[in-house]
N, C-alpha and C positions, 0 to 999 in steps of 0.2 A: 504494500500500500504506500503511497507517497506521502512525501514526511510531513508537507501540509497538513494532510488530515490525522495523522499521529495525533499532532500538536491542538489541535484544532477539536478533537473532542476527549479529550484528556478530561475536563471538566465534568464532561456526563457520564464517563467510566464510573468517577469519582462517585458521582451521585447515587446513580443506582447500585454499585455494589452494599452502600449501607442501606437500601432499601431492606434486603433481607428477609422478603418475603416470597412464598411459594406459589405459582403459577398456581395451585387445587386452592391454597390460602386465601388466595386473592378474589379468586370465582367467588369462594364462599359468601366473602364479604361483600361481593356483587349483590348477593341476596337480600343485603339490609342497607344498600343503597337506595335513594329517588329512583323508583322507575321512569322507565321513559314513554311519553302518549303517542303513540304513533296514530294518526289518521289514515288510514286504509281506505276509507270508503268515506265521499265525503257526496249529499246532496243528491243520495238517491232514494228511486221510489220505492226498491226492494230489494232484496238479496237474502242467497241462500245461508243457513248456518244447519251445522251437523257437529254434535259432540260424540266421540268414540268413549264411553265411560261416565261415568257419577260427574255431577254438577248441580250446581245453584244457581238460583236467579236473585240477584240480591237488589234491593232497592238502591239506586245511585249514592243518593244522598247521606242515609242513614244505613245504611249496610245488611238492614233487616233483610230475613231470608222470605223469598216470596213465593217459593218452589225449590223443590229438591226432586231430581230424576236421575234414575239409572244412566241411560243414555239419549240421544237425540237424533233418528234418522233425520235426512235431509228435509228441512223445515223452510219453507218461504216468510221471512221478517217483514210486514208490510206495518206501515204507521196507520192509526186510524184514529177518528175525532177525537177520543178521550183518552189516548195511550198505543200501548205499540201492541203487535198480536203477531209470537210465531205458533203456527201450523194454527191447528185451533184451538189455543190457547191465548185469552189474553190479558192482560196487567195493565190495570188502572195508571200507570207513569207514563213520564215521558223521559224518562232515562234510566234505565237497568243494568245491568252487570251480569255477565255472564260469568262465574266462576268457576273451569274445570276444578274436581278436586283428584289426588294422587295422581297418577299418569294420565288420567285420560286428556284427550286430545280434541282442539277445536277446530274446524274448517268453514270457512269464509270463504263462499263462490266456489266451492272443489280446493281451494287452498288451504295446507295447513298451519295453522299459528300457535306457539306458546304462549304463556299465559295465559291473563283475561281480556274481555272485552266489553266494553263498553258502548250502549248502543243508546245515542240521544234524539229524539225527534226535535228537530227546528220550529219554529215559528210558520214554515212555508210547507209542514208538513210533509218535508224529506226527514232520511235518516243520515246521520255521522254515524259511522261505526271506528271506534278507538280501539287499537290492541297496547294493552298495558301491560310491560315485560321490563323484568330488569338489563342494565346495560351490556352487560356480555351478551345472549341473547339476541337483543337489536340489532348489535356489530355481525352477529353473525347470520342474520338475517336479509344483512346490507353486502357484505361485503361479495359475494360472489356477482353480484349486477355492476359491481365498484369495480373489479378487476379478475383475472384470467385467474383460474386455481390451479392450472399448469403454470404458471409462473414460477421463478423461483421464491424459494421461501421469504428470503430478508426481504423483497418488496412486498410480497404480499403483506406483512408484518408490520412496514414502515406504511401503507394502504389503512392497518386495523388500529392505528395509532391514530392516524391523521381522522381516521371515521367516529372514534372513540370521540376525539377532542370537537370536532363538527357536532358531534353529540349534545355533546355537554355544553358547547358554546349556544345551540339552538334552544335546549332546553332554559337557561337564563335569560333566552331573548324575546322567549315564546308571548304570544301575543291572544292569544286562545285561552279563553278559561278550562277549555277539554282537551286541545292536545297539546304537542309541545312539536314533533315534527310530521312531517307529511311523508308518504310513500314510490312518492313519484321525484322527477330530477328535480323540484322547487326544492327540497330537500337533499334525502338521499334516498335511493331507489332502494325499498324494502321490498322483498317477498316471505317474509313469516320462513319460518321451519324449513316451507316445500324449496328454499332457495340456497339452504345449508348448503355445504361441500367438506368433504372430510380435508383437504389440507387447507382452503381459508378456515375450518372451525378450528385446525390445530393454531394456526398463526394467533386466531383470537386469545386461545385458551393459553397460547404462548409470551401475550402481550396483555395479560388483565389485567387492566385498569390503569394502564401507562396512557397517560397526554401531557400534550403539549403546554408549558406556560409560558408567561413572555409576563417577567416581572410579579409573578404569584399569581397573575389572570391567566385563566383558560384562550388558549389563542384561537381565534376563527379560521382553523385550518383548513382552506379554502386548497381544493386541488383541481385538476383536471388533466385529460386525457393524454396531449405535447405542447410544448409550447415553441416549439422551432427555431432554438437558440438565445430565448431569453422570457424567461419568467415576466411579469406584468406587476408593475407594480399597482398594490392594491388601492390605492389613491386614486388614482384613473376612473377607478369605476362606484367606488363607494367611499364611502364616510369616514374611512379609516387612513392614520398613516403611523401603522408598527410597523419601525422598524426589519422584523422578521418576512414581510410583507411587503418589502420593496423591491426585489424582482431581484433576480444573479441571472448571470451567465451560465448558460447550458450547452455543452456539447456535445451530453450524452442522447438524445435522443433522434439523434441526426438519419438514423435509420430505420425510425420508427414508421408505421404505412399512413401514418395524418402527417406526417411531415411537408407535403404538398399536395395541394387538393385542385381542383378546376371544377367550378359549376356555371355554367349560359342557363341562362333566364331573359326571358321579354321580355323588357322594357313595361309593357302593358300590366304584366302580372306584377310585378314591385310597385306601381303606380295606383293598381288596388288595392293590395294590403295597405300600402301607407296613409290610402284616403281610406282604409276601414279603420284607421286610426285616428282620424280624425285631423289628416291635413288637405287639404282641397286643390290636387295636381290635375294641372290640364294634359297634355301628351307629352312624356319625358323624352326630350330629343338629346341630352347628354347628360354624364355623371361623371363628376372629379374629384379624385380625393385631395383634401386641402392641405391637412397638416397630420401627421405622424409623432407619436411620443418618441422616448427614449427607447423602448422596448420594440420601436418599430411599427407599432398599431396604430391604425387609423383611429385620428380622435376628431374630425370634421368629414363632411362630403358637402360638395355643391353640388345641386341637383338643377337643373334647367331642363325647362318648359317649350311649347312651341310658340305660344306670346311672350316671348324672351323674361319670364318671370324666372330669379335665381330664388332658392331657401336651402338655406346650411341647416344641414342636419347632424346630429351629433354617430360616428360611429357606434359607439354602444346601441342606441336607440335605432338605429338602421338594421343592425343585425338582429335586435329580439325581435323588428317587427318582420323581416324578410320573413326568420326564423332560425334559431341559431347553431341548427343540424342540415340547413341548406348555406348559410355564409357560416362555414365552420369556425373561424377566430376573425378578429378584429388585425392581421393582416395578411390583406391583399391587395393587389391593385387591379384598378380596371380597365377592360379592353372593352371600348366600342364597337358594337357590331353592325350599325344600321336601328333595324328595330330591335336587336339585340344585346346581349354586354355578357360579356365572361367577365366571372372573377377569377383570379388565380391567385394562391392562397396557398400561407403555411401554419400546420399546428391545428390545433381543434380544442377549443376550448376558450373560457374567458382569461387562462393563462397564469393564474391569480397561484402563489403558493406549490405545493409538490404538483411536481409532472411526470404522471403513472409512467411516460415509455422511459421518462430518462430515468427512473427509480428504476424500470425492468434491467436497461444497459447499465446501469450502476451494480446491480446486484449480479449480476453477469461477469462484470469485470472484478467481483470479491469484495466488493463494498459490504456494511452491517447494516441494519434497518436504523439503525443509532446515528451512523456515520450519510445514513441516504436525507433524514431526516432533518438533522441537524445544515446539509447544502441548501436542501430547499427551503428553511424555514429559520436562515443563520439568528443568533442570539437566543432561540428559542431553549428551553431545558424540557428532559421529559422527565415527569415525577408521576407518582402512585397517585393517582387520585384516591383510592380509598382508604390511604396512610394520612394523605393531606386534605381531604374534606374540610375542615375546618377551617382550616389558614382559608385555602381558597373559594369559600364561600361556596359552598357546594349542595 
């Protein structure tokens, strides 16, 4: 390994070997941490639920038991004027709790989920459905949509760290009196149980309760997919400027398959999204990009009209609204095509924090999930959250 990095994470050596604590230890105490509210299902008319085993239906609020049954073939969850009703059974609330008890096992839509759940009817008479699981669990529920379980080990590891700490920064920011994160990319991409994998579940189980801080705070471990030679600094796009979160140089991902992209689109079709957006384009006869940050991403575009109207649009805002799995990262440049435009493009992602291919080539080349972590995320330290709960307000 190069001496650089010798030098350079000496300090986190130092730390975690007085940790002292045991991968099964750590799990344990998983158990009497904050769970976490994942939002599964948010705004619908109905959905299946099936318990394999003993369960309760507890009142939300007050935890009183409302029913207790063996088990639950596949039942349809519909809301109705004065409470919710699965199969034909139904409960005066409008918020419940599903609690398996011992092993048994719950399924949401053919999926399966640990722990409970919780099911709230709205005001508009959809249902929320919440899966409420302690943190190991979550991570491992997350992490195989996060990254490849063929990979090698230390990235997947330095993946279950950065998802841990994602975690736990959501959960402090959550803004929902019922959940804390969502299931989809707003978030991070949950599938319950059915999405396990036996080496992401070891790398979990390898990495319990390890995140990131930056000055005793949980740091917004912001990742994504490449960034094509240099991280993004988090300033750029949001509200934040740690330090840890100011972008490096990356040359590890150089051969990663996002590392250059090319998508042609119509002129016509970006000219509708952006007026479903609420700007008012008449026929886009050309697009420039104006100005580029330090990291190389587009931070303006001029956008012209066929009545010679110009409006600057900001990059970030042009790529959520195209869509930001069709303009993969905030750089590219564009080629006019008539009534067409290519972009051509490197990286995929918002750029922000680790970048999964260059941790893959990191780990590849003998790097530690310690050593992959501490590149992308410099100043950062990784401690026990559940040795350090307190200090850091947990």
């Amino acid at each position: 390994m190069k001496t650089f990095t010798k030098i350079l994470f000496i300090p986190i050596f130092v730390f975690l070997s007085g940790c002292g604590v045991s991968h099964q230890l750590r799990s344990q105490q998983a158990q009497h941490f904050q769970p976490v509210r994942i939002a599964i299902l948010r705004g619908v008319g109905e959905f299946t639920l099936q318990v394999k085993g003993p369960y309760q239906v507890l009142n939300f609020d007050s935890k009183e038991t409302l029913g207790q049954e063996k088990f639950l073939k596949a039942k349809k969850v519909v809301p109705t004027k004065d409470g919710i009703q699965i199969g034909e059974k139904h409960y005066l609330k409008d918020k419940i709790k599903i609690s398996p008890q011992k092993e048994a096992s719950v399924y949401i839509n053919n999926r399966r989920f640990r722990g409970e759940i919780d099911i709230i009817k709205n005001v508009n008479n959809h249902l929320l459905v919440v899966n409420v699981i302690d943190l190991e669990n979550y991570i491992k529920g997350v992490l195989y949509h996060e990254i490849s379980d063929r990979w090698p080990l230390e990235a997947i590891k330095a993946q279950a760290i950065a998802a841990r700490t994602y975690a736990l920064y959501s959960m402090q920011n959550s803004k929902s009196p019922f959940y804390d994160v969502r299931s989809d990319i707003y978030s991070q991409v949950y599938g319950g149980r059915t999405s396990e994998k036996y080496r992401t579940n070891i790398a979990v189980e390898r990495t319990a309760g390890l995140v990131l801080v930056y000055r005793d705070k949980i740091l917004p471990a912001f990742y994504h997919a490449t960034c094509a030679g240099h991280t993004e600094n988090v300033a750029a796009l949001w509200d934040n400027n740690l330090p840890p979160l100011r972008g490096v140089v990356c040359n590890f991902c150089k051969k990663s398959p996002h590392y250059s992209w090319k998508k042609n689109m119509r002129l016509k079709d970006i000219q509708d999204k952006l007026n479903e957006k609420g700007y008012a384009f008449g026929r886009i006869t050309h697009m420039q990009v104006l100005d580029r940050n330090p990291s190389g991403r587009i931070t303006t575009i001029k956008i012209t009209t066929d009545d010679d109207k110009q409006t600057i649009v900001s990059g970030k805002e042009f790529r959520d609204i195209v869509g930001p799995n069709v303009i993969r990262s905030n750089n590219y440049v564009i080629d006019m095509k008539g009534y067409y435009v290519d972009f051509l493009g490197r990286g995929w992602g918002h750029g922000v924090g680790l970048c999964q291919w260059g941790a893959y080539f990191m780990s590849r080349e003998g790097y530690s999930y310690d050593e992959i972590l501490s590149f992308y995320y410099p100043g950062a330290r990784i401690v026990d959250c559940y040795e350090k709960h307190k200090r850091l307000d947990l």
